[in-house]
C-alpha positions as CSV (number, residue, x, y, z in Angstrom):
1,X,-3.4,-27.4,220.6
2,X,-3.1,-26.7,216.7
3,X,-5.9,-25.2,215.3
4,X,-8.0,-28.0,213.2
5,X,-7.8,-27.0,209.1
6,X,-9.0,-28.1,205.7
7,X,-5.1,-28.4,204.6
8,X,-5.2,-32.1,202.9
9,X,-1.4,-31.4,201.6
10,X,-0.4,-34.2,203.1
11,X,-1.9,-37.2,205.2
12,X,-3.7,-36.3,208.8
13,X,-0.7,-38.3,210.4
14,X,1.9,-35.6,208.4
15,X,4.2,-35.7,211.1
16,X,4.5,-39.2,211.0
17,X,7.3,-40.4,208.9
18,X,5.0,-43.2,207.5
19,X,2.8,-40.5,206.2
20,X,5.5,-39.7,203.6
21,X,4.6,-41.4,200.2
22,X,8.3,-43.2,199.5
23,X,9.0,-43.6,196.1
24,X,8.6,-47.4,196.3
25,X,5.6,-47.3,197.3
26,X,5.2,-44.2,193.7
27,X,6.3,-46.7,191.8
28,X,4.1,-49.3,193.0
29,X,1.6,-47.6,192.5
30,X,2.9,-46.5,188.2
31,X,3.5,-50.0,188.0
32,X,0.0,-50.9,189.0
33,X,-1.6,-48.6,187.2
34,X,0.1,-50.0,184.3
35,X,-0.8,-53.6,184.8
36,X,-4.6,-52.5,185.6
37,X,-4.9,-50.6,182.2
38,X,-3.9,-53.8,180.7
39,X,-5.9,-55.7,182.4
40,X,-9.2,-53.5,180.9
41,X,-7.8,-52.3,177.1
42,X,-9.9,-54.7,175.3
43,X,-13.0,-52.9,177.2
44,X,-11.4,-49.6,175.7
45,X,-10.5,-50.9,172.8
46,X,-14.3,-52.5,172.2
47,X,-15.3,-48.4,171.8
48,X,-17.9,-46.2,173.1
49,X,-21.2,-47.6,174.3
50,X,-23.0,-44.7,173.7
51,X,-23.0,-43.2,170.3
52,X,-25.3,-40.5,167.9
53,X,-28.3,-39.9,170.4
54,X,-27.4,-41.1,173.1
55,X,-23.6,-39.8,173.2
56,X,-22.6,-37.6,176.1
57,X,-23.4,-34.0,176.0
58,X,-20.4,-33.3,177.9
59,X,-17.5,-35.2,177.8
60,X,-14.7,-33.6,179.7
61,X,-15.9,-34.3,183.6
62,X,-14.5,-33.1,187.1
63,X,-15.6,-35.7,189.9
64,X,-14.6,-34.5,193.2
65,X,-13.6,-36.9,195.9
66,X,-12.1,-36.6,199.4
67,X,-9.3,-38.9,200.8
68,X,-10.8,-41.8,201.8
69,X,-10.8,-45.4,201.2
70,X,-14.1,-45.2,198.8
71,X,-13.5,-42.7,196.7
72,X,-12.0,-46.3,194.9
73,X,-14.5,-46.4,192.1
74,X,-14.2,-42.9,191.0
75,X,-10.9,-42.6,191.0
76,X,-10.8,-46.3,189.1
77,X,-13.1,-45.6,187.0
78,X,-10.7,-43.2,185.5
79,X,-7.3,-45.2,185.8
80,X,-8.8,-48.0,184.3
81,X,-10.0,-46.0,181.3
82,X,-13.6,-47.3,182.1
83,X,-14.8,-43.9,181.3
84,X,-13.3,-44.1,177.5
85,X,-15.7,-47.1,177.1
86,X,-18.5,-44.4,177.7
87,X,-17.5,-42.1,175.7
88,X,-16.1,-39.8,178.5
89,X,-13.1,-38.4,179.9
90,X,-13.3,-38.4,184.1
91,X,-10.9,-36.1,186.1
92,X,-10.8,-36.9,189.7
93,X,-10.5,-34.1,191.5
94,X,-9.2,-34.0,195.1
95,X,-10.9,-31.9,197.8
96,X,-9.8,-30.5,201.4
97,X,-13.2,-30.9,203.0
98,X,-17.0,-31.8,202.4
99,X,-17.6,-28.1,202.7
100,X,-15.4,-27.8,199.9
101,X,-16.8,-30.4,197.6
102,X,-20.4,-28.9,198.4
103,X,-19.8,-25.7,197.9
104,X,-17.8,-26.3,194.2
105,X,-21.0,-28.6,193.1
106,X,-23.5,-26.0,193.7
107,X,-21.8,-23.3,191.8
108,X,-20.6,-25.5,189.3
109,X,-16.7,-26.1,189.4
110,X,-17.2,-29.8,190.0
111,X,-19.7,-31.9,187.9
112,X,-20.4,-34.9,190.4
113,X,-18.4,-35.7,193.5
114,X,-18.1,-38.9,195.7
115,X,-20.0,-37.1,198.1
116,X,-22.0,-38.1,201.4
117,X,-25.5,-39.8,201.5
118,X,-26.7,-36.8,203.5
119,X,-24.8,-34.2,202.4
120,X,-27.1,-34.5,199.2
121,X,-30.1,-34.6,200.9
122,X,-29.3,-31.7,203.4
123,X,-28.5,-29.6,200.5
124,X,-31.7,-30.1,199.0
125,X,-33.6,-29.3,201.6
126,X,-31.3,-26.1,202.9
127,X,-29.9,-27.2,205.8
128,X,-26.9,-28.5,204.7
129,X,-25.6,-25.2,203.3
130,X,-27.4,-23.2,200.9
131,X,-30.6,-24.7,199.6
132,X,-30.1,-26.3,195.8
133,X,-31.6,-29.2,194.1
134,X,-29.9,-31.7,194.0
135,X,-29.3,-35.9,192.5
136,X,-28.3,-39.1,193.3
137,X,-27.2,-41.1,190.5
138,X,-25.6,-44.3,192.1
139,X,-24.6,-45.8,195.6
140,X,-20.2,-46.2,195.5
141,X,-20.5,-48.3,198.3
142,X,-21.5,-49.9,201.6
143,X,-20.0,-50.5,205.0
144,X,-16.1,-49.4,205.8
145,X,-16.4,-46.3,208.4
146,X,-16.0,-46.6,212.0
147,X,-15.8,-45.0,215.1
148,X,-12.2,-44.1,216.8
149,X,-11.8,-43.5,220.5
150,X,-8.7,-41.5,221.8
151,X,-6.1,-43.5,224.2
152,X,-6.6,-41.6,226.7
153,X,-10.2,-43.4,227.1
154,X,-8.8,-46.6,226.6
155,X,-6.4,-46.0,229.3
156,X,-9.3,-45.0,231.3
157,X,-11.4,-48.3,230.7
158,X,-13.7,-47.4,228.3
159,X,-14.2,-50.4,225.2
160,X,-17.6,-49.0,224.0
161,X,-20.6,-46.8,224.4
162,X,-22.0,-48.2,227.7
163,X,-18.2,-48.0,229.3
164,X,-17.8,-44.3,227.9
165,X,-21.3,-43.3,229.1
166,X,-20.4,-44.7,232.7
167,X,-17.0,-42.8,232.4
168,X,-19.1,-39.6,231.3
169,X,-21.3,-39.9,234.0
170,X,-18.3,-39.9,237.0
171,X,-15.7,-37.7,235.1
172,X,-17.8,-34.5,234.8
173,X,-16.1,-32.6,231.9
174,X,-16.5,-31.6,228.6
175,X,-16.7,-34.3,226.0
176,X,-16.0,-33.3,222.6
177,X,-16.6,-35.8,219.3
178,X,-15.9,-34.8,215.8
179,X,-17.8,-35.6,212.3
180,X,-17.1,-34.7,208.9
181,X,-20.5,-32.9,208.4
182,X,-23.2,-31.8,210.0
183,X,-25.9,-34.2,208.0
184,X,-23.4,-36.5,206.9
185,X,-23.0,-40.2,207.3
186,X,-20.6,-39.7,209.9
187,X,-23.0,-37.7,212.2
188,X,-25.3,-40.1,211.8
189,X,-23.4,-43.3,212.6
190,X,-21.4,-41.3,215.6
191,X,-25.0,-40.3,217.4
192,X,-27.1,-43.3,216.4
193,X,-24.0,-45.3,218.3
194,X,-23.9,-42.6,221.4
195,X,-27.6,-42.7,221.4
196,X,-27.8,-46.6,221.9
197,X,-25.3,-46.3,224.7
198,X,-27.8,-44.0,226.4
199,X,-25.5,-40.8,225.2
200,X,-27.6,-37.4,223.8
201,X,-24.9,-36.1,221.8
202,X,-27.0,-32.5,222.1
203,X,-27.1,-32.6,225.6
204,X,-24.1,-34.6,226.6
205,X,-21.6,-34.0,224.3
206,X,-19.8,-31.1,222.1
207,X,-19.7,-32.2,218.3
208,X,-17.4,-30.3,216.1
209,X,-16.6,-30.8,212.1
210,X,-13.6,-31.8,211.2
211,X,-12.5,-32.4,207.6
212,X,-11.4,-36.5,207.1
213,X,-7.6,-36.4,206.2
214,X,-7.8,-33.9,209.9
215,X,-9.0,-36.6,212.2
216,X,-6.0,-38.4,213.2
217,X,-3.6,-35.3,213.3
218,X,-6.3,-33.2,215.8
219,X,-6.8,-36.7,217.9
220,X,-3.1,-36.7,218.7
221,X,-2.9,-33.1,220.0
222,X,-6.0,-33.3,222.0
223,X,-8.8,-31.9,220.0
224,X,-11.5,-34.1,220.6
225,X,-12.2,-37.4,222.5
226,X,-13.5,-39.5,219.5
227,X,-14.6,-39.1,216.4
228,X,-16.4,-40.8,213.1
229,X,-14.7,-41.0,210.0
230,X,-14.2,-43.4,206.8
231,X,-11.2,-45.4,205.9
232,X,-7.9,-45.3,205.9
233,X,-8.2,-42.9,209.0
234,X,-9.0,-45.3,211.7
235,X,-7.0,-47.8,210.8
236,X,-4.2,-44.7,210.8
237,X,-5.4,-44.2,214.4
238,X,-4.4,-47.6,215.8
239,X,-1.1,-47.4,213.7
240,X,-0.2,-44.1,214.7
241,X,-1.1,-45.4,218.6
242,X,-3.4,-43.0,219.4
243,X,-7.0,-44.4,219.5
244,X,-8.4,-47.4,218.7
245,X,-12.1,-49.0,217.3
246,X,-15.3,-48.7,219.6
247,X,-16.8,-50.0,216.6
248,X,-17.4,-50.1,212.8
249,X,-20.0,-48.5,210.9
250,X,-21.2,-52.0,209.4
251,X,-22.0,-53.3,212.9
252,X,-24.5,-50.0,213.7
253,X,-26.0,-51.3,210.0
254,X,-25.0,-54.1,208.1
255,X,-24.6,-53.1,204.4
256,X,-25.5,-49.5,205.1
257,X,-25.6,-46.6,202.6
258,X,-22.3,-43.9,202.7
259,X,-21.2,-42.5,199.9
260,X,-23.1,-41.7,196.8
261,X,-22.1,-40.4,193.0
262,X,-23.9,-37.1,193.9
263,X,-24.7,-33.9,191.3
264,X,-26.8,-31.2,191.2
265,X,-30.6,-31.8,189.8
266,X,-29.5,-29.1,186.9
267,X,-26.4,-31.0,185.5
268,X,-28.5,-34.6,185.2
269,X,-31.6,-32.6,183.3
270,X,-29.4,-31.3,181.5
271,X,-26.4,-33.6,180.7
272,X,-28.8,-36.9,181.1
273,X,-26.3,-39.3,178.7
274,X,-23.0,-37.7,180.4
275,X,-25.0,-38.6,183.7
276,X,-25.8,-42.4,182.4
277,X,-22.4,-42.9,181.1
278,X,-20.5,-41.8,184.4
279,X,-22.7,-43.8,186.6
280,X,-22.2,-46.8,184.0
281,X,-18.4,-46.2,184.2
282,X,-18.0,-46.2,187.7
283,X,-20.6,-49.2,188.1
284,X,-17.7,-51.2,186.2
285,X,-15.1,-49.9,188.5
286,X,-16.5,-50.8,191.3
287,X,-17.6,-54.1,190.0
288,X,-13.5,-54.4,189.5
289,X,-12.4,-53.5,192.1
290,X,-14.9,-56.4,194.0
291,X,-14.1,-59.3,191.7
292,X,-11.5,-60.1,193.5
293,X,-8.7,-60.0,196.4
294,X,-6.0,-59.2,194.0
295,X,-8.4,-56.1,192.3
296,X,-8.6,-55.1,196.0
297,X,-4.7,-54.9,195.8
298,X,-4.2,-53.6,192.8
299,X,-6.6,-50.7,193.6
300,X,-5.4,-50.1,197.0
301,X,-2.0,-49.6,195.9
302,X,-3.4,-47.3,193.2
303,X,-5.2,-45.1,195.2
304,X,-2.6,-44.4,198.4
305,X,-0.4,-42.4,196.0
306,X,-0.3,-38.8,196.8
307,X,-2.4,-37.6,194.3
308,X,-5.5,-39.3,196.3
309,X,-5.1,-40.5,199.5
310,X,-1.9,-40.0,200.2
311,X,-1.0,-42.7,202.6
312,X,0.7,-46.1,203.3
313,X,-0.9,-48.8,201.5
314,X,-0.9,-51.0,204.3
315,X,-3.2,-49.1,206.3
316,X,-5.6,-49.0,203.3
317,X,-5.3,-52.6,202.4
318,X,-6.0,-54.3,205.4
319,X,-9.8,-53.3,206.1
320,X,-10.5,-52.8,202.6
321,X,-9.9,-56.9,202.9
322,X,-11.7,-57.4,205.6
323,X,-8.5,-57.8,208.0
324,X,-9.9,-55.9,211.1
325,X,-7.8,-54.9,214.5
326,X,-9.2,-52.5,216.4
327,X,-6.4,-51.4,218.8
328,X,-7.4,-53.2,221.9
329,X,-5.5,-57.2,221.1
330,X,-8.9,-58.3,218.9
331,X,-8.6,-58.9,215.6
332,X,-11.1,-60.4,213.0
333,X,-12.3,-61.3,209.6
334,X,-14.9,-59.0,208.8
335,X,-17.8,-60.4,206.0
336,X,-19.3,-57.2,205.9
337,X,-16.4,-54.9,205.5
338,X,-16.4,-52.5,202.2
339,X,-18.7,-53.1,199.4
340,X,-18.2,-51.6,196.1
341,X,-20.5,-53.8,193.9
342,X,-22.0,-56.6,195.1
343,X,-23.9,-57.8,192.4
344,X,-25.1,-54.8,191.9
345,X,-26.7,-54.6,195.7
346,X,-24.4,-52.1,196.6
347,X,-24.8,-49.3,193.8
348,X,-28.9,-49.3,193.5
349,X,-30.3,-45.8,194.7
350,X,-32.7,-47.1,197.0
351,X,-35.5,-44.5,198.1
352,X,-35.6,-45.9,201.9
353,X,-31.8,-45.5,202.3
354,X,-32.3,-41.6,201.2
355,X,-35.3,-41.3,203.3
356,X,-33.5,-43.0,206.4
357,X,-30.8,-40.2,206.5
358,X,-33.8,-37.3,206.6
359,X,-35.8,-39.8,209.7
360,X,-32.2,-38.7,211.4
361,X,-32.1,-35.1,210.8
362,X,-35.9,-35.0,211.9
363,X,-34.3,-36.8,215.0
364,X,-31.6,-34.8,215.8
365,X,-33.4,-31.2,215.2
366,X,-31.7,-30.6,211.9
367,X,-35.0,-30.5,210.5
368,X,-37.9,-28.8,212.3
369,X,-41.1,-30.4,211.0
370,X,-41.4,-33.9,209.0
371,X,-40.9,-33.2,205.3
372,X,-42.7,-35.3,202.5
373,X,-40.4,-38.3,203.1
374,X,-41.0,-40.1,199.7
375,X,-41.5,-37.3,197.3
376,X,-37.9,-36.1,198.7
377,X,-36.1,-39.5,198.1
378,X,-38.1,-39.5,194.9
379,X,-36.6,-36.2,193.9
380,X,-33.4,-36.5,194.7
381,X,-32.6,-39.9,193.9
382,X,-32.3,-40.7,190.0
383,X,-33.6,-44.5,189.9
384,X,-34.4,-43.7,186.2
385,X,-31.0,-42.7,185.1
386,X,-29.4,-45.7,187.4
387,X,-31.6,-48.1,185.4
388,X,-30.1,-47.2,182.5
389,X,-26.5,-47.3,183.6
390,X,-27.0,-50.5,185.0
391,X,-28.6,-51.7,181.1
392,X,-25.6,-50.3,179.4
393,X,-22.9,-51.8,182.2
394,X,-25.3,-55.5,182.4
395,X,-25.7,-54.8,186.4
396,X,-29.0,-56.4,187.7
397,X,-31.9,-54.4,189.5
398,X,-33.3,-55.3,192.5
399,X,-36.9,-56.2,192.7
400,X,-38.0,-52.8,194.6
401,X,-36.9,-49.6,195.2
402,X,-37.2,-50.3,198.6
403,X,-35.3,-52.5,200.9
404,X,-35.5,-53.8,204.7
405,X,-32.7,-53.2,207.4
406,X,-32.2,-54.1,211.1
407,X,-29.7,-51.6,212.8
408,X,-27.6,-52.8,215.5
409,X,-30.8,-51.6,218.8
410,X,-33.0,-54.4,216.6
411,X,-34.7,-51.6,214.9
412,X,-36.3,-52.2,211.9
413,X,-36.2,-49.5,209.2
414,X,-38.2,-50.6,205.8
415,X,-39.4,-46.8,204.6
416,X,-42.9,-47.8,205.3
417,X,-43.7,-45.0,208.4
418,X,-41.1,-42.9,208.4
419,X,-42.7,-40.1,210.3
420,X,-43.2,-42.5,212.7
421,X,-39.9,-44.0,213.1
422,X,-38.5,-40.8,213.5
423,X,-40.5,-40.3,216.4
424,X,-39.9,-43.0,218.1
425,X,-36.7,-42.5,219.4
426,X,-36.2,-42.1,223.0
427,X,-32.7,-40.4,222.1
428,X,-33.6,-37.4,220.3
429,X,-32.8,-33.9,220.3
């Protein structure tokens, strides 16, 4: 077996020759580029929004992002010259690994990053790393991750959670799953699922981190057995012929929180304009990118260039339309697949999604007592600077803060009790 790395010099299917980024598919992606600035210039042209007081403090910005299908309205944000409208200048930045992107926004080498839900909040609260304050300014999307099994469990019968926990009962080995961090999204989708299927991933299961661009290329030599992971990567699974879909993120929680526009608390008290005008910029990207199927197209070809997520197209394309396979002969039309706008639904920092992902680390013994549930959300997550992005971009507001969600074991999550919920569990660590 190859030893699993942070190396994002090329795709996780590198040895693939459709990992290669041909140069039709480089000049697709110049030539997109092109017709999407023109499709925007009169927004440029119209001039900053902000000016005098409320003009950015600091203009020049580094926004880290991984490679992954929804780092979209960050990296748009940029191409489109959305951020010239504000009166900044965005620089995407690409990462190896959520480590990575952590560690360069607490000592200050990246400004923001498209960054996980609960990477934010485990930061905070020093367990994700090294304890920091920390902000969310924005939601980048909703839906689009999934959950790849290997082929050697399809081979062996197993479609979901109920048929792997009924292989992992007679077949007594060592079952190894991977996430991309330990209080990330993906955790939290990969043992929500196990734990429905009657799987402790504590007790039953070894969980390892593996960085996202990784997961296909240590799946193919035998490093793990599943794992959870954003888009393009699964879909790069079932090309590549070596796992397929047990399921997708949307079905564990229709419209659920992922990704976030995350900073430290420091930069947005003191860059609070630079931190509006961002979170305004990217609000219009992603509002772009879901006007319409041909956006979608336009943006997937944009951002499979090497420079971000440095793969075919195709594999991006299809799920980022809603055109679902999932390895096994079904194929759908999935309503619910990524969200980048919404009407606004998507972007809107609710408290109860932030408090949700700390009800999980309670859960799974990443945190050892309940903390102040509310007061945390209400800390970390910057509903006054959203509210002013969303003025200056014309995005509605929602009518709370909070919202109401039922997760795929009928489970209703609404913020009310969360001490509670997170007790209730009988999957827990």
């Amino acid at each position: 077996m190859k030893p699993i790395t942070n190396d994002t010099t090329c795709s996780a299917s590198a040895a693939e020759p459709a990992c290669a980024a041909p140069r039709r598919r480089r000049l697709l992606g110049a030539s997109a580029a092109a017709g999407l600035m023109s499709l925007v210039d009169p927004l440029v042209r119209a001039g900053a929004w902000a000016a005098g007081s409320d003009a950015p403090e600091k203009t020049d910005l580094k926004i880290g992002f991984i490679p992954l299908t929804d780092c979209a309205s960050v990296v748009m944000a940029a191409v489109l010259g959305l951020d010239k409208k504000y009166g900044i200048k965005i620089t995407p930045v690409k990462e190896a690994s959520w480590p990575g992107v952590r560690d360069k926004l607490v000592n200050g080498e990246l400004d923001l990053a498209h960054v996980l839900y609960g990477l934010i909040y485990g930061v905070h609260l020093g367990v994700g790393g090294p304890k920091k304050d920390m902000a969310v300014l924005m939601s980048l999307n909703n839906n689009g991750q999934a959950i790849s099994l290997s082929r050697k469990l399809k081979d062996k019968g197993v479609r979901d959670a109920a048929s792997l926990a009924r292989l992992m009962q007679s077949e007594k080995r060592e079952y190894i799953f991977a996430q991309t961090f330990p209080t990330g999204t993906h955790a939290m989708w990969l043992y929500y699922w196990l734990a429905a299927g009657g799987i402790n991933p504590m007790r039953d299961a070894k969980v390892i981190t593996v960085p996202p661009p990784q997961m296909v290329a240590n799946m193919r030599v035998g490093n793990m057995d599943g794992f959870c992971v954003g888009e393009p990567w699964n879909a790069r699974a079932i090309m590549d012929n070596i796992g397929f879909t047990a399921t997708t993120s949307q079905a564990i929680w229709t419209d659920h929180p992922e990704k976030v526009l995350g900073t430290t608390a420091e930069f947005a008290q003191r860059y609070p304009n630079t931190a509006r005008a961002v979170t305004a910029a990217v609000l219009e990207a992603g509002k772009f990118i879901d006007a319409s199927a041909s956006n979608r197209r336009k943006t997937a070809e944009t951002i499979a260039a090497k420079s971000y997520v440095n793969t075919d197209m195709d594999v991006i394309l299809d799920r980022m339309l809603g055109r679902y396979s999932d390895g096994l002969g079904k194929t759908w039309d999935d309503p619910d697949a990524m969200k980048f706008f919404n009407d606004g639904a998507v972007n809107f920092p609710y408290l109860s999604d932030g408090m949700w992902f700390l009800t999980q680390h309670k859960r799974w013994g990443l945190l050892k007592s309940h903390p102040d549930y509310l007061e945390v959300a209400r800390q970390i997550n910057r509903i006054d600077i959203y509210k002013q992005a969303a003025a200056a971009a014309g995005v509605p507001l929602p009518k709370s803060d909070m919202r109401s969600s039922r997760l795929m074991d009928g489970v209703v999550w609404d913020g009310k009790n969360p001490a509670a919920y997170a007790d209730s569990f009988k999957v827990k660590a």
